[in-house]
C-alpha positions in Angstrom: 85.5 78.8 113.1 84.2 82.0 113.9 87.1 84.6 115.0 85.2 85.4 118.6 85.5 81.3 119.1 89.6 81.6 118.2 89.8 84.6 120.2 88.4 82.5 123.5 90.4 79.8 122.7 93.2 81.9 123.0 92.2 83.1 126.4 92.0 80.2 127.3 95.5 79.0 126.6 97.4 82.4 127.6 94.9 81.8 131.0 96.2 78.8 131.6 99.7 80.0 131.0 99.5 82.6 133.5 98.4 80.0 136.0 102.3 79.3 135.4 101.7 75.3 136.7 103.8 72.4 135.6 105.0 72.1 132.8 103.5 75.5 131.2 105.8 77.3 133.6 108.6 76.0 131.0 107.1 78.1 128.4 108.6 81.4 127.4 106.7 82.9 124.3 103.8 82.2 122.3 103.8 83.8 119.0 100.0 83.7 116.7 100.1 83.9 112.9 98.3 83.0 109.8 95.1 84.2 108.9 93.8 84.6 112.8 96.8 87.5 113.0 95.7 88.5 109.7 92.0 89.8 111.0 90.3 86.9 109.0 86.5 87.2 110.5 86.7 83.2 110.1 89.8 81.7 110.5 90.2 77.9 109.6 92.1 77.0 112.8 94.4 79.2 115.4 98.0 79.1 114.5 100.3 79.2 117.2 103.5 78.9 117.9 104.9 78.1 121.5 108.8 78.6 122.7 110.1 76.9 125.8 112.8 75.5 127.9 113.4 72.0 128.2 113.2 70.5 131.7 116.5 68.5 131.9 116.1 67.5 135.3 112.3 65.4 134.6 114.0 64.2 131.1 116.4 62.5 133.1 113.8 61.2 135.4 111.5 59.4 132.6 114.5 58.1 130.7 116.2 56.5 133.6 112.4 55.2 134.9 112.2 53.5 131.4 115.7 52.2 131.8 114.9 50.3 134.9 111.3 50.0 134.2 110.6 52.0 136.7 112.7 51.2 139.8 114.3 54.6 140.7 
């Protein structure tokens, strides 16, 4: 792909984070490498790495929902 296509793409997705809805709001940092940090003119894809919290409290929702098939 073309770097100004990885570039948008990226926008995009740190647009979106800033929008800071459900479940992105979980997310912390958001690190790019490989050849897109590099300044490859055409990357192959957009490497990115994403670090976030985990939401306990909805984990324990789902589980116990598919415990009781889901009778609260």
């Amino acid at each position: 792909m073309k770097r100004e296509r990885a570039t948008e793409m990226l926008h995009e997705m740190l647009d979106n984070l800033d929008a800071g809805s459900r479940p992105l709001d979980l997310v912390d940092e958001v690190y790019v490498f490989g050849s897109y940090a590099r300044g490859a003119l055409q990357p192959g894809d957009l490497d990115v790495a994403v670090v976030h919290r985990t939401d306990t409290e909805f984990t324990e929702h789902v589980v116990g929902a598919s415990c009781t098939g889901g009778i609260p």
